[in-house]
C-alpha positions, 0 to 999 in steps of 0.5 A, a space after each residue: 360543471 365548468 369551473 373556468 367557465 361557471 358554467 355546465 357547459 361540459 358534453 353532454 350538455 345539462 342545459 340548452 347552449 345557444 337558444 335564439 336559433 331554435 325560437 321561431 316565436 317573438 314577444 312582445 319586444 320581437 326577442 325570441 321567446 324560448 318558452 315553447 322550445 324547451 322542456 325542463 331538462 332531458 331526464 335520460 341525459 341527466 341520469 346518463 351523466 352520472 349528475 343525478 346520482 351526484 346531485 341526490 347523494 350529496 341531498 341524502 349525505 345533508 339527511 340524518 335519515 332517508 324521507 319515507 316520503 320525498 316529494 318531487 315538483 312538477 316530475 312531467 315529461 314535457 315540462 310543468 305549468 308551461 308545457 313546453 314540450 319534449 327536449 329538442 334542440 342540442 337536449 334532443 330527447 323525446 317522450 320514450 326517453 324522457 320516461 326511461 329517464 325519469 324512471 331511473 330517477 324514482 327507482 333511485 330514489 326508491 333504493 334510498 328508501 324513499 317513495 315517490 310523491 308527486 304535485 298531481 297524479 302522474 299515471 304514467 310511472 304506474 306505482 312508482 309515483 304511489 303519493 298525489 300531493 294535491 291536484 288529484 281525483 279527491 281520493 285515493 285508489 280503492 285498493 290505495 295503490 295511489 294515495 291521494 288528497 282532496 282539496 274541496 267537498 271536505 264532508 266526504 274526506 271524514 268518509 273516505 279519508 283523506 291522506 294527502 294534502 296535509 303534508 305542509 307546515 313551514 313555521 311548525 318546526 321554528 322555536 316560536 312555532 313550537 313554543 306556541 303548539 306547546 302553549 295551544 296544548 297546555 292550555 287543552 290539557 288544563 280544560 282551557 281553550 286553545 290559543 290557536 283558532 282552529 277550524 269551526 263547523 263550516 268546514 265540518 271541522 277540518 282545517 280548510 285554509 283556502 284563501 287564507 294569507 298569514 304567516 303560513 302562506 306558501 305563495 304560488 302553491 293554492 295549498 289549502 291544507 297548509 297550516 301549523 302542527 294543531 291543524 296537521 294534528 287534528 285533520 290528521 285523527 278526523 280524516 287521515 288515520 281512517 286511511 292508514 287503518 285501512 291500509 293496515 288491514 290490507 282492507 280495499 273501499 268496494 263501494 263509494 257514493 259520493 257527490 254526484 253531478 246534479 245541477 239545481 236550478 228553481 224550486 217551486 212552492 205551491 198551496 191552495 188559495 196562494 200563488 206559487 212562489 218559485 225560488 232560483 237556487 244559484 241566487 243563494 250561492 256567493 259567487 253567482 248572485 245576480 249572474 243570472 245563471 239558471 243551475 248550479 252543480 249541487 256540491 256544499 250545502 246550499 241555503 235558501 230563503 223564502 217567505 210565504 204569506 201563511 203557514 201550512 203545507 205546501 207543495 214542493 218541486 225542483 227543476 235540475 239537470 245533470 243528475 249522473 247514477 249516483 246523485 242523490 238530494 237531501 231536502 231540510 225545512 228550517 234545519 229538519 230533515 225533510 226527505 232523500 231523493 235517491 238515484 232512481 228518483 231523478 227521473 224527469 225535471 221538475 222533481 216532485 218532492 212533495 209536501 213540506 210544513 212552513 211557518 208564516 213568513 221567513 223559512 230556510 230550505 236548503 239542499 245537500 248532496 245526500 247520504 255520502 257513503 263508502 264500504 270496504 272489504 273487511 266489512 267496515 261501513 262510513 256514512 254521512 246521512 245529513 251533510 248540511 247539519 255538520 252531523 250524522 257522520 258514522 263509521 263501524 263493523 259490526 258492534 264496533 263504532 270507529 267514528 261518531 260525529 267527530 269522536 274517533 277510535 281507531 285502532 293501530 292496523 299498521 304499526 304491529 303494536 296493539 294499541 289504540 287511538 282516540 280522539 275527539 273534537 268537543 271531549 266525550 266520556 262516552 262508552 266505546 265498545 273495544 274490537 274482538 282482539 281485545 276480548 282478553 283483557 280486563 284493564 287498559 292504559 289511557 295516554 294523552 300525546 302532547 308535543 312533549 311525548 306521552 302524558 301519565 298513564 290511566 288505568 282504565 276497567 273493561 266492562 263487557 269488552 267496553 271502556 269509557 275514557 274522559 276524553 279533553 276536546 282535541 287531544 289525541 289519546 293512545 290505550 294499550 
């Protein structure tokens, strides 16, 4: 940086000195236009300079102590949302250097005790760059080598987890932001409902913000995790905690079904003495309603609407396309789970789905994407068989259940302490049978965590390596 100047003008130089000679494009007023010269800096340069060390020294010195986890915005080799290419001009540089140069960057960082996240997945520094804040795959790496979030099909994250995203919270450490968390879990602990709204079973529970303005909003980012500390809490026990056990146990996901790709078009409905009804699934999806689209990539539930002239059993087939090796189709008649079409039965269009019991006049038929399964090394098991109806979510190995619905345990795979975490999202005072490690012990100890720390302790019996803790609806709970 030039004092005389104000400006960093000093070799080498930091920023482009003269851009006009190098913008071969105009606007729309015939001005250069830059945008498709420049990168956003030479990352080579910038390390060589020494001004990068400064620049992060200094960040660090403001820290009380080292992030475990620093995210980094854009982090691209050829610029971000305008891809503007390799430094070139008086920056010089190319893709080689600027990969060696934002490496040198990471593994500073990393010397100061933190790891890399990143807004979208970013191969290309291998496991230097281990944390996907948003725009990834929707999961993270089977052996979560990577961590990443997903940002739509919120049923699947209660199967596999979900550890990104949730990282955003911009009121929750202000003094009214906290009063209120305070006030929202006072009134949890009194057995009174929570101040704050938070998420209902259309989104299976978890805090899903998308298109949501309020004084949350983080203008420009399209994060629909962001929210305040009730939120980041309660997606934290019903989706992320399963990862962090995983990772714990050294355990990796050897087996993931997920959504599949097949696309619904038009079911028919037929019966002996009645013409046959036919009824186009993309009609019944928001966004698509008189487009006049033909088929619909089958991802949330989707509800339909027919009415038949009387009751009986009727015949069912459905037109589709697109059907990849994991597609699979739950069929529900009024809320009934009628039957599951597994990969092998998408064999030719129109699938014959069989007979189905209607009532005379209004009936709902509505289709999911299947049973959403995952397995791990360890042996634990989560499946979701019935998305549509916001439950039959569970998660176990062997006798011992991790996830009911939306009750958890989880025990703590991670920390070195031995201690368990419970949750639940209406309350339970159901029993939970205690993994083999706890065999020994005769009693526990139940806390409840509230932003003021640990609440009093509760003895608790173990009954054939069994105990039933009262749970209050999203609470978090530890037992030790």
């Amino acid at each position: 940086w030039n004092s005389q100047t104000n400006k960093r003008d000093i070799d080498p130089p930091y920023t482009p000195q003269a851009i006009d000679p190098y913008a071969t494009e105009k606007d729309a007023n015939n001005n250069p236009n830059p945008v498709a010269i420049f990168a956003l800096v030479d990352y080579q340069k910038f390390w060589d300079s020494g001004l990068a060390r400064q620049m992060i020294d200094e960040f660090y010195g403001h820290l009380p102590y080292a992030p475990p986890l620093l995210y980094l915005d854009v982090l691209t080799l050829s610029g971000g949302n305008f891809e503007t290419g390799f430094p070139d001009g008086p920056l010089g540089g190319s893709e080689k250097t600027q990969r060696e140069g934002a490496i040198s960057l990471i593994e500073y960082l990393h010397g100061k005790g933190s790891d890399l996240a990143t807004e979208g997945p970013r191969p290309l520094f291998g496991k230097r760059a281990s944390y996907v804040w948003l725009h990834g795959p929707g999961l993270s790496a089977d052996d979560y080598s990577v961590i990443g979030g997903a940002t739509g099909f919120l049923v699947r994250q209660h199967v596999h987890g979900n550890s990104g995203a949730f990282n955003l919270s911009p009121l929750a450490s202000t003094v009214t932001g906290l009063n209120n968390v305070q006030a929202h879990y006072a009134a949890l602990l009194a057995g009174k409902t929570g101040p704050k709204k938070v998420a209902g079973l259309d989104t299976w529970h978890i805090a899903y913000r998308a298109g949501v303005k309020d004084e949350f909003d983080i203008p420009g980012t399209g994060d629909p995790f962001r929210g305040d500390w009730a939120d980041l809490v309660n997606n934290f026990y019903l989706t992320m905690i399963q990862e962090l056990y995983h990772i714990g146990k050294r355990s990796i996901r050897t087996r993931f079904d997920g959504t599949g790709t097949v696309h619904v078009g038009t079911y028919t409905l037929n019966a002996g003495g009645v013409d046959a009804i036919a009824v186009s699934i993309p009609e019944f999806v928001p966004a698509l309603k008189g487009k006049g689209q033909k088929f619909v990539m089958l991802e949330d539930p989707i509800v339909t609407q027919v009415s038949v002239p009387r009751a009986g059993r009727y015949s069912l087939s459905l037109s589709f396309q697109n059907a990849g090796a994991q597609s699979q189709l739950n069929v529900y008649v009024n809320r009934q789970l009628q039957r599951t079409m597994e990969p092998g039965d998408f064999v030719k269009s129109p699938l014959t789905l069989g007979e189905v019991e209607l009532k005379a006049g209004e009936n709902e038929i509505a289709f999911d994407v299947g049973p959403i399964r995952a397995m791990w090394s360890d042996g634990t098991v989560a499946q979701w068989t019935t998305p549509y109806l916001r439950k039959g979510f569970k998660a176990f190995h062997g006798d011992v259940v991790f996830a009911d619905d939306y009750d958890r345990m989880w025990p703590d795979s991670w920390s070195g302490q031995h201690k368990i975490y419970f949750f639940s999202w209406n309350g339970t005072k159901r029993a939970w049978r205690l993994p083999v490690e706890w065999a020994a012990k005769k009693t526990v100890t139940l806390y409840a965590l509230t932003p003021t720390g640990r609440g009093k302790g509760m003895k608790l019996p173990i009954k054939e390596r069994s105990i039933s803790p009262a749970l209050l609806p999203q609470i978090p709970y530890i037992v030790e």
